[in-house]
ZAMARGU-4260 file (C-alpha; in steps of 0.2 Angstrom, whole numbers, plus 5000, padded with zeros to 4 digits):
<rodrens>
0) 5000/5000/5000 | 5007/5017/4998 | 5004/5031/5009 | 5007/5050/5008 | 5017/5059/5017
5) 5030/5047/5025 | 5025/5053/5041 | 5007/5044/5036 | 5009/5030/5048 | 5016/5038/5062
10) 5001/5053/5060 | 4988/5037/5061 | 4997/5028/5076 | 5001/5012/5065 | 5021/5011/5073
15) 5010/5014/5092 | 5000/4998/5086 | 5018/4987/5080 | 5024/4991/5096 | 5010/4985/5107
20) 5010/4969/5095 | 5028/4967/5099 | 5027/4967/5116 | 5015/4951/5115 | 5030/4940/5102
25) 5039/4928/5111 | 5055/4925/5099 | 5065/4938/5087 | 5055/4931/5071 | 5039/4938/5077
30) 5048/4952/5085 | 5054/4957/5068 | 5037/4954/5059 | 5027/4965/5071 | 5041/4978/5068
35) 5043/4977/5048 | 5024/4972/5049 | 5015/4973/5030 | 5002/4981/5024 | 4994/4970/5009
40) 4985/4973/4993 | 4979/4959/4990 | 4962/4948/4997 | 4971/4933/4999 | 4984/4937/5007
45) 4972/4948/5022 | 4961/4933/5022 | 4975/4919/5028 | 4982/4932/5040 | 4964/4938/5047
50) 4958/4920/5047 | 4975/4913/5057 | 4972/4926/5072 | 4953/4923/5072 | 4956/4906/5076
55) 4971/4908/5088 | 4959/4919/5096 | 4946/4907/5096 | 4959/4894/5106 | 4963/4908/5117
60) 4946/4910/5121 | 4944/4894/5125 | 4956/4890/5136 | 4966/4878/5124 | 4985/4876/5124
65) 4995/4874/5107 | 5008/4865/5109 | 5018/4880/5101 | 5033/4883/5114 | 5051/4883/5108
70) 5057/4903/5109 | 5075/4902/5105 | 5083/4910/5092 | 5093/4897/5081 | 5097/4906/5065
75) 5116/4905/5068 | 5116/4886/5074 | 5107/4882/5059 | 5116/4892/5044 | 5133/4883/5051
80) 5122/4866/5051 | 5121/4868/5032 | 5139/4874/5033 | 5152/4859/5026 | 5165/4856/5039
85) 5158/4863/5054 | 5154/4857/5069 | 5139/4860/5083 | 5143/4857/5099 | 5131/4849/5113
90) 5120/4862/5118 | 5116/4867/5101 | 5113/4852/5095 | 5100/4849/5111 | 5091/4866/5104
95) 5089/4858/5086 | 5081/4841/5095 | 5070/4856/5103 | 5066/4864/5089 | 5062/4845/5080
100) 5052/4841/5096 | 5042/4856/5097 | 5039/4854/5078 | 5033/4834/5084 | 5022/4842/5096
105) 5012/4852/5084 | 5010/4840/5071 | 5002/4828/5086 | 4990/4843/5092 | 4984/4844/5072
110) 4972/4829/5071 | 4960/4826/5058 | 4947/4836/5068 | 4957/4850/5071 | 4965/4852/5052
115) 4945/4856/5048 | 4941/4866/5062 | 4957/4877/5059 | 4961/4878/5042 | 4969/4894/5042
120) 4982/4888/5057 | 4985/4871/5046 | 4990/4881/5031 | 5005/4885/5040 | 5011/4869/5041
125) 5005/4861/5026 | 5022/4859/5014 | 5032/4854/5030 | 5034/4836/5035 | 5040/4829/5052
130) 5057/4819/5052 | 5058/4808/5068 | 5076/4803/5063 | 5083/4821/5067 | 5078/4817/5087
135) 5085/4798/5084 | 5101/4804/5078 | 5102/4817/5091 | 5100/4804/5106 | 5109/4791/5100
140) 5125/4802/5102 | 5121/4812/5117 | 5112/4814/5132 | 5100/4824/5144 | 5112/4835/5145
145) 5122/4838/5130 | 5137/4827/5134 | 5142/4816/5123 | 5136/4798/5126 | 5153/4783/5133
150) 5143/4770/5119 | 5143/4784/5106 | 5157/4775/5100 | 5166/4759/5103 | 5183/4769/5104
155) 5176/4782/5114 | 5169/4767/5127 | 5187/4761/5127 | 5195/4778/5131 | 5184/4782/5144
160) 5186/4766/5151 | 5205/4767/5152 | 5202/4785/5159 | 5192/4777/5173 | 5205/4767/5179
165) 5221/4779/5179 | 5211/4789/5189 | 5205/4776/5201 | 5223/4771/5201 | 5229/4789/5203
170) 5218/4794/5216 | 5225/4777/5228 | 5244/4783/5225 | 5240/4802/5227 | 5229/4796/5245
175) 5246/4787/5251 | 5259/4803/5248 | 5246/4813/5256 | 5242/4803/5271 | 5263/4800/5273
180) 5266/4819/5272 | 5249/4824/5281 | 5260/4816/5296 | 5277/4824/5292 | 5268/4839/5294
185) 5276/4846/5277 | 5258/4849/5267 | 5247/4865/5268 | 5229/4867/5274 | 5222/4864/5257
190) 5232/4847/5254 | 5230/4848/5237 | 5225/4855/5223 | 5226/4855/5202 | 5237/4866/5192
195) 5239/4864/5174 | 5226/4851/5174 | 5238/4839/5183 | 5234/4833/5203 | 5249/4842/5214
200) 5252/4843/5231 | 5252/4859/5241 | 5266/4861/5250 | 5274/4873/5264 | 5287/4881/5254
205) 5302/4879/5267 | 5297/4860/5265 | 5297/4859/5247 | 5314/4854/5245 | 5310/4839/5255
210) 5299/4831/5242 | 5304/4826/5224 | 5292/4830/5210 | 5289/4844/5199 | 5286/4859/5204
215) 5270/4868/5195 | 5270/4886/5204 | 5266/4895/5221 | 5252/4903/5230 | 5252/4922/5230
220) 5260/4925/5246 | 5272/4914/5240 | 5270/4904/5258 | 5263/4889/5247 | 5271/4880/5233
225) 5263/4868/5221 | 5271/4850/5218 | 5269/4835/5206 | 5275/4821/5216 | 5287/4809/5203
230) 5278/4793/5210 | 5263/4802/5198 | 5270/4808/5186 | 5270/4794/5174 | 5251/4791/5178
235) 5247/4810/5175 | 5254/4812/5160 | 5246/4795/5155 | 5228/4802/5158 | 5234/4819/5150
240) 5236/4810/5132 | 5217/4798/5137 | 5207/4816/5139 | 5216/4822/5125 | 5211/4809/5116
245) 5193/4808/5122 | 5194/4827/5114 | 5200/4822/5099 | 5185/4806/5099 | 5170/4818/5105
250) 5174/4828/5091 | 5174/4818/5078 | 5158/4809/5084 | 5150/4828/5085 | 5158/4832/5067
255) 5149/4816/5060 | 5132/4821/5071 | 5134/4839/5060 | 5136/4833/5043 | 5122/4819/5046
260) 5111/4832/5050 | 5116/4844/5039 | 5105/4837/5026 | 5090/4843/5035 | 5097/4859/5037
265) 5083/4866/5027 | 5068/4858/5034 | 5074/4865/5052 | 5076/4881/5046 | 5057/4879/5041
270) 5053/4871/5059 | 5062/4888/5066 | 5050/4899/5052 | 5034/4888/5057 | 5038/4891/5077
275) 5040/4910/5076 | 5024/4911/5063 | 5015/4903/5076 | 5021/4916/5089 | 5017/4928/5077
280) 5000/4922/5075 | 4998/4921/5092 | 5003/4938/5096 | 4992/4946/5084 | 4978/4934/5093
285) 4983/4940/5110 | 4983/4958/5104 | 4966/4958/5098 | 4957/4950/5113 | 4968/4962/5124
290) 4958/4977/5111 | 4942/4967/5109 | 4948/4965/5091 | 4937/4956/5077 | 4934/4947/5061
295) 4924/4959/5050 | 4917/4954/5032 | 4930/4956/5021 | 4928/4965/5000 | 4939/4967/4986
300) 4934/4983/4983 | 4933/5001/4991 | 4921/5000/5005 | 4921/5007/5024 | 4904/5000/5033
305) 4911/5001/5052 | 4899/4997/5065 | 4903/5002/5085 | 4920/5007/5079 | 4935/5010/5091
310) 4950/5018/5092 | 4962/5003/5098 | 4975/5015/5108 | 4961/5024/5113 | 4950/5009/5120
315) 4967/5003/5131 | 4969/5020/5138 | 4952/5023/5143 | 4949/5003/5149 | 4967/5006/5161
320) 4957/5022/5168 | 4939/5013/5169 | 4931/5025/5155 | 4920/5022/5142 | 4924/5023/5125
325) 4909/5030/5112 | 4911/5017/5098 | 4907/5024/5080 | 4897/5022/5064 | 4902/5025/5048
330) 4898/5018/5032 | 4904/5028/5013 | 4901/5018/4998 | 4896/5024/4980 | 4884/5035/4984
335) 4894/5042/4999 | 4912/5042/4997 | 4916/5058/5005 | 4911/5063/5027 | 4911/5079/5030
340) 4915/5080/5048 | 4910/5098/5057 | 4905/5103/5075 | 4914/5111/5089 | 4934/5110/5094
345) 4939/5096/5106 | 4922/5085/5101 | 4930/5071/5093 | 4933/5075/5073 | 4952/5070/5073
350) 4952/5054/5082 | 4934/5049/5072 | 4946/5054/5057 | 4961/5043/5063 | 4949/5028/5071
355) 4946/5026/5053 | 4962/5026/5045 | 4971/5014/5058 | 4957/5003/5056 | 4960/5002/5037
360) 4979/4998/5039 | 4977/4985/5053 | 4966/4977/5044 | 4977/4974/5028 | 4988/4972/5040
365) 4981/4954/5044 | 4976/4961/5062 | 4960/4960/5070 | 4950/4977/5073 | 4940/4983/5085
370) 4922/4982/5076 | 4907/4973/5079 | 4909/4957/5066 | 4896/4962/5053 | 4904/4980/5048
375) 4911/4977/5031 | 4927/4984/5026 | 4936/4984/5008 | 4954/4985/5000 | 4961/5000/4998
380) 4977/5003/4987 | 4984/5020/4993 | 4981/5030/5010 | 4981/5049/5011 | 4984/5060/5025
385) 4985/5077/5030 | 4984/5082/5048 | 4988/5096/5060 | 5001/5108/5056 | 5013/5103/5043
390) 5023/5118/5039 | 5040/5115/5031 | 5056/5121/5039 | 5067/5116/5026 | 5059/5122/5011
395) 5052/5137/5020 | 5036/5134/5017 | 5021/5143/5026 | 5006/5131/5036 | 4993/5135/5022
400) 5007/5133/5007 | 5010/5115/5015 | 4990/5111/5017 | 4991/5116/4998 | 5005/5108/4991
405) 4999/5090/4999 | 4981/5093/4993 | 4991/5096/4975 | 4995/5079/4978 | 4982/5074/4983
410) 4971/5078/4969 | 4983/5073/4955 | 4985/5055/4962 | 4969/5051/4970 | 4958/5038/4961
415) 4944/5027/4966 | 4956/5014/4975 | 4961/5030/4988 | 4957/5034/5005 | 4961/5051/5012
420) 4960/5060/5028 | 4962/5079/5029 | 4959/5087/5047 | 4953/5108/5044 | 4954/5106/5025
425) 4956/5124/5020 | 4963/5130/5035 | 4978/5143/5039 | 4973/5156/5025 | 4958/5169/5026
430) 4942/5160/5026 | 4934/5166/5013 | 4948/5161/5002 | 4951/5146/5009 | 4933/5140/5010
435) 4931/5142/4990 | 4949/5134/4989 | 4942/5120/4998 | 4926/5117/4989 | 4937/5115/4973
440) 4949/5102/4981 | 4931/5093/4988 | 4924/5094/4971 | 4942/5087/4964 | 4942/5073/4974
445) 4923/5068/4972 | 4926/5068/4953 | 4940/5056/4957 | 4929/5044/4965 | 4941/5044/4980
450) 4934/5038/4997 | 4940/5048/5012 | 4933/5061/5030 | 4937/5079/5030 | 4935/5089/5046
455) 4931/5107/5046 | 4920/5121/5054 | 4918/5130/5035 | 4900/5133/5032 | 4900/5134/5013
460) 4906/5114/5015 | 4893/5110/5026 | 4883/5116/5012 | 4892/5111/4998 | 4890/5092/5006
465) 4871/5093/5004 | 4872/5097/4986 | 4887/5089/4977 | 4884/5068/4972 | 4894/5059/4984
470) 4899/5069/4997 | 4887/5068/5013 | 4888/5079/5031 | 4893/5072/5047 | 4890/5081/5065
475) 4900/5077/5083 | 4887/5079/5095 | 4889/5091/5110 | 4883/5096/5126 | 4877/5115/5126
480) 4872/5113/5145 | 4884/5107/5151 | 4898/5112/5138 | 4906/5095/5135 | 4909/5084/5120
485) 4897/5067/5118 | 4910/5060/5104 | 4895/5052/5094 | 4895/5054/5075 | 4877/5059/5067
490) 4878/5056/5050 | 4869/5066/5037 | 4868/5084/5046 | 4883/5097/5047 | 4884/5102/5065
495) 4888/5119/5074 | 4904/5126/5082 | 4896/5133/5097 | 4906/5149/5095 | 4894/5159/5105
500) 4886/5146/5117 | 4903/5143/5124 | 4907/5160/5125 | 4891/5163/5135 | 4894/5147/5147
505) 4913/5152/5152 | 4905/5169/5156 | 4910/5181/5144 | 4904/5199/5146 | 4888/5201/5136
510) 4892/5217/5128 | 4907/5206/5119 | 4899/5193/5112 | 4886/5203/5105 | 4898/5215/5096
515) 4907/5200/5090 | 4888/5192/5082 | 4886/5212/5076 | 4901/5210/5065 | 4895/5189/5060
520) 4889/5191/5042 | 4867/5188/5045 | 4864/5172/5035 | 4882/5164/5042 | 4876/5167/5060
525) 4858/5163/5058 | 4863/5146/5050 | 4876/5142/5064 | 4861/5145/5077 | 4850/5134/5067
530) 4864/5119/5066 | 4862/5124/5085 | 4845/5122/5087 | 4843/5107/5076 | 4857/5096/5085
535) 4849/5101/5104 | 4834/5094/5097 | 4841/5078/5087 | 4848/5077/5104 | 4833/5078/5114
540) 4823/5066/5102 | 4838/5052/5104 | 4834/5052/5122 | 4816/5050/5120 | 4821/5035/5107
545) 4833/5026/5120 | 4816/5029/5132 | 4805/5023/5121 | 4818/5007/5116 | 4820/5003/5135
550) 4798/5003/5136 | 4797/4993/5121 | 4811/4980/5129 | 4803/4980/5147 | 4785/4978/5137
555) 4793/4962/5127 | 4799/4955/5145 | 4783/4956/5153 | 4775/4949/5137 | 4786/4933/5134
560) 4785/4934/5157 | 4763/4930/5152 | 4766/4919/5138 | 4776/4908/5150 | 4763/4909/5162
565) 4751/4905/5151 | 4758/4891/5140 | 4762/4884/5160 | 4745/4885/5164 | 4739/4877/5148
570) 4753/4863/5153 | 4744/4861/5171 | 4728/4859/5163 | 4733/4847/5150 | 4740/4837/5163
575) 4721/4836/5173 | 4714/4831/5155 | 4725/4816/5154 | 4723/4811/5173 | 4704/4814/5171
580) 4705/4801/5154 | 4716/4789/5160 | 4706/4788/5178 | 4692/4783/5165 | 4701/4771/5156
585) 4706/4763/5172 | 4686/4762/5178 | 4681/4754/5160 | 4694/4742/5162 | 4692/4736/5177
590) 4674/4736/5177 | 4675/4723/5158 | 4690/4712/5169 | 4675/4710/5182 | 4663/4708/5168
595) 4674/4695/5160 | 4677/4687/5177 | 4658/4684/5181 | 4656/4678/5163 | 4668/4665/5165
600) 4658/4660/5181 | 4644/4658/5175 | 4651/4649/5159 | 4658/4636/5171 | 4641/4635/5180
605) 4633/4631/5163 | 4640/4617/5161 | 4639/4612/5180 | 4621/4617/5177 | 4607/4603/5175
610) 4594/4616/5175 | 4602/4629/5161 | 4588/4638/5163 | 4592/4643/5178 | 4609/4649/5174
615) 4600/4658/5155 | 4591/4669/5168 | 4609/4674/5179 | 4616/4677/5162 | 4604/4689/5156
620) 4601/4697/5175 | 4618/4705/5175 | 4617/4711/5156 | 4600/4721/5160 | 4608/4728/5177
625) 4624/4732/5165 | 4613/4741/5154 | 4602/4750/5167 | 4619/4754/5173 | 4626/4763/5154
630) 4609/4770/5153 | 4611/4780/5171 | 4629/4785/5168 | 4622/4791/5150 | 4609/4800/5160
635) 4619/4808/5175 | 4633/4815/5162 | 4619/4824/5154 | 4612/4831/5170 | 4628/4834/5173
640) 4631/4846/5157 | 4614/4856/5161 | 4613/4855/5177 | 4624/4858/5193 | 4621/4854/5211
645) 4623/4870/5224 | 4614/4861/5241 | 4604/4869/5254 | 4590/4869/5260 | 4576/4860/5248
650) 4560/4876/5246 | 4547/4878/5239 | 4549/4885/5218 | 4567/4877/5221 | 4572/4864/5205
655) 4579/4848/5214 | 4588/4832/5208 | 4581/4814/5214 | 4596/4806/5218 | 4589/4789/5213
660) 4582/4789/5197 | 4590/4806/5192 | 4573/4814/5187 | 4572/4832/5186 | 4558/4845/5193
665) 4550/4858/5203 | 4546/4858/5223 | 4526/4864/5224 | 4524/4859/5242 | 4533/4851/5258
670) 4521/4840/5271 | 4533/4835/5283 | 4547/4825/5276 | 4541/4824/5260 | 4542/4834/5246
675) 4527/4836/5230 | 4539/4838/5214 | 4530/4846/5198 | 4541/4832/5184 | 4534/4834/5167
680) 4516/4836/5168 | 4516/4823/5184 | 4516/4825/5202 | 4527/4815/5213 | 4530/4812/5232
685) 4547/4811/5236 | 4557/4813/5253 | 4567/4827/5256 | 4583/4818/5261 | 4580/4809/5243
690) 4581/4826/5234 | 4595/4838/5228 | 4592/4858/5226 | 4603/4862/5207 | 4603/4875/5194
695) 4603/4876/5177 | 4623/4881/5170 | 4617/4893/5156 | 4611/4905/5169 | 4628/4907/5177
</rodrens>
């Protein structure tokens, strides 16, 4: 990507943003990506590297460890590995089975599941192979620690073993000449000690003419002399040529270890380059939780749909001081390309300006950004920046010949694959000047099809947005009570410097401000006022909105709270209906199991039987009394559908129940116990305690 000036990035806060990523890289390859980090053109690229630190991020989310961590740096080891005729020694050659095992490790951690679940973190390593024979070589030479193995070697084993023994042998005649002296009283404190690499007695130096040997030096207060007895001698110089010789075997066995290995010289270097990407990718991941980064939709062509947008520097400062941040929207397409930001100094126009721009380059950066997932972002090929004073000590140039000679640029290398940011475009010359100067760079650049924010408190490019294709106006909201900045970006209206409201509110004297609204051209001041008046008011209607959404949601609450209640309560009487039925079933089938029983019964009496038709006459006795029985149920649930029973006291005019035969009628007179029921168009005598007082349901 290009960008103009030079000083582009450091305006937009990119090298702040390398920094902090390079504070979360492990080894110097990441450490040198984060610095010397990319900014790529093309969708492919932004894809693999967005799609990596999503699902790093995802892991860390999750709590799941890979298996990612060898931090060393072996560029050195591993160019002299593919060096002819050099050698490694044993703790370099332990890093490289590192290195191999880490790469082990990671291959393990991607199974089949995980290849499909992390695709992006599999293409990593999907030309490399594993080679267990780099770790097989390694340990068959040396151990745990780096030292060369005793069986590394058949003459190394023989060597060492002779070693063994001249020692053993030396320590036994050096124990005697020290035990015989100790008693002569000829030998110092210390006893003994090595010099040269050879054992040697330490001596009194009055006594060391007493003792034949060879003498090896003396202490610094010269009060101690340093002696190799001759009875060792031979044996010294015997295991000086074995540890030379050893020397001489451990490094040909490490030579032979190097060139062996040297043929996978290039496939460590790529486990080296596949450890450090991880890192990288790992920082990146850790950096974008750390600013609540995300994966946005991604196009091949100049788009900016940001939704709840942050400024990532920003969002850490004010989460280490426990402020909000006021996320932004911001959306310029083809029919919008060009925001023109105005409103009041201090409300939020530059950093809304650079929120965008640092978004842009982190994201063809392969870093996530801090935006809700479904803003859509596109691919831009050239960023353009102007900000703040840049006047030019060098070439002696003034503020506003700067801000002119980078809008020259501007306007001659602008194209439809361009996004531009200019803070106080046509600032630093006379303003009625600079405001027409302005509008022509505007149109310029809208005929260029450039996308880009331009901050200003000119009124002829608050009007000038309204009326040329493609460029729309933009407003930072502001407190006028209270005099403070809201930081939220209203799209669609220009906004207000509150010149005169602020001046009011810090207390000016009256008498100044209206001479200074005296010399404000009419249509400029009443136009201010009415951006005023419009913004208080936009602002006041928001408020009602957010009341409004907060009714609606409360309203939905309580409405899905009765829903519940009610689809429980439909639940409960379900649950009756069922009991109810199967309490039914349970009465039908017990009552035909008894029916079935007393059949049987009398089937076996039949038989039994001489006279049958005796038995004819049982048989057909309990089928009427079953009929009779079906015809009173049948009767009684009918009564129980018109009628219900309430009690009392049986009066006359009353409607009563007979609780025998279920008839239905009228009380016309009492005598005594008895009662005279009108039923039909017949009288009856019935006794009270035989009789029920009901009422018909349809007059509930």
């Amino acid at each position: 990507m290009k960008c103009f000036p030079e000083s582009a990035l450091v305006q937009l806060e990119y090298e702040k943003v390398k920094n902090l990523l390079a504070l979360h890289c492990r080894t110097d390859y990441a450490k040198y990506k984060a610095d010397n980090l990319r900014i790529h053109t093309k969708k492919e690229f932004i894809i693999t590297e967005l799609q990596q630190a999503y699902e790093f991020k995802l892991l860390l989310q999750a709590n799941l460890h890979f298996h990612n961590e060898f931090t060393h740096n072996l560029t050195k080891e591993l160019k002299l590995l593919g060096i002819p005729g050099a050698v490694l020694n044993g703790e370099q050659f332990l890093l490289i089975r590192r290195l191999a095992g880490n790469m082990h490790n990671i291959f393990r951690w991607f199974d089949n599941e995980r290849r499909i679940a992390y695709p992006a973190l599999t293409k990593v390593i999907d030309d490399v192979y594993y080679e267990k024979l780099i770790i097989e070589l390694i340990d068959e030479v040396l151990d745990e620690t780096g030292n060369v193995k005793d069986n590394a070697s058949e003459e190394l084993a023989n060597i060492r073993m002779s070693l063994y023994r001249k020692r053993n042998e030396l320590r036994k005649v050096f124990d005697k000449i020290v035990s015989k002296l100790n008693k002569q009283g000829y030998l110092a404190d210390i006893e003994e000690s090595f010099m040269n690499g050879r054992r040697v007695l330490a001596v009194f130096a009055e006594q060391k003419r007493m003792i034949k040997g060879i003498l090896h030096g003396e202490s610094d207060s010269r009060r101690t002399t340093f002696i190799e007895p001759e009875e060792t001698t031979e044996l010294n110089n015997a295991i000086f040529s074995l540890e030379n010789d050893e020397r001489k075997e451990v490094y040909r066995i490490l030579r032979k270890l190097t060139q062996d290995l040297s043929v996978y010289s290039g496939l460590l270097k790529n486990y080296h380059a596949i450890a450090g990407e991880y890192d990288f990718i790992r920082a990146k991941a850790k950096f974008a939780k750390e600013v609540n980064g995300n994966y946005p939709v991604v196009t091949d062509k100049a788009h900016v749909h940001l939704i709840q947008a942050y400024h990532p520097l920003l969002f850490l400062y004010n989460k280490t001081n426990n402020k909000p941040t006021i996320p932004v929207d911001i959306n310029l397409n083809d029919k919008q390309r060009i925001l023109v930001i105005s409103g009041p100094n201090a409300g939020g126009k530059t950093v809304t300006l650079k929120t965008v721009g640092l978004l842009q380059l982190m994201l063809q950066s392969g870093l996530l950004v801090p935006v809700h997932p479904d803003s859509e972002m596109g691919i831009l090929k050239q960023v353009m920046i102007h900000i703040g004073d840049t006047q030019s000590l060098e070439f002696e140039l003034s503020t506003y010949s700067s801000h002119l000679k980078n809008m020259k640029h501007f306007m001659e290398n602008a194209n439809g694959k361009t996004l531009f940011f200019i803070d106080e475009l046509g600032s630093g010359s006379d303003p009625n000047l600079g405001g027409a100067f302005a509008e022509v760079i505007m149109e310029e650049l809208a005929h260029k099809h450039s996308f880009g924010i331009v901050t200003t408190h000119y009124l002829n490019l608050k009007v000038m947005a309204n009326k040329v294709p493609g460029i729309i106006n933009g407003a930072m909201q502001f407190d006028e009570k209270k005099l403070l900045p809201l930081y939220k970006l209203i799209v669609g209206k220009p906004g207000s410097s509150y010149t005169f409201s602020i001046a009011e509110r810090i207390g000016l004297e009256k008498k100044l401000i209206d001479k200074a609204r005296k010399l404000v051209d009419d249509d400029h001041f009443t136009l201010d006022k009415l951006l005023n008046r419009t913004e208080q008011d936009l602002q006041h209607i928001d408020k009602e909105k957010a009341g409004l959404k907060a009714l609606m949601k409360e309203n939905e609450k309580l409405k899905k709270e009765m829903q519940q209640v009610m689809d429980k309560e439909k639940h409960q009487q379900e649950i009756e209906r069922l009991k109810h039925q199967n309490k039914i079933s349970e009465e039908k089938l017990a009552y035909t199991k008894d029916m079935e029983r007393r059949l049987k019964a009398m089937v076996i009496e039949w038989r039994k039987a001489e006279d049958k038709n005796k038995v004819v006459k049982m048989i057909h006795a309990l089928l009427f009394k079953q009929k009779e029985k079906i015809t009173a149920e049948k009767q009684q649930k009918k009564l129980n559908e018109k009628f219900e029973e309430v009690g009392g006291d049986i009066k006359v005019g009353l409607k009563v129940k007979m609780r025998q035969n279920r008839s239905v009628g009228i009380v016309k007179e009492i005598k005594g116990k008895k009662a005279i029921l009108q039923v039909g168009i017949m009288p009856m005598t019935v006794e009270l305690k035989d009789l029920v007082v009901i009422r018909d349901k349809a007059t509930q």
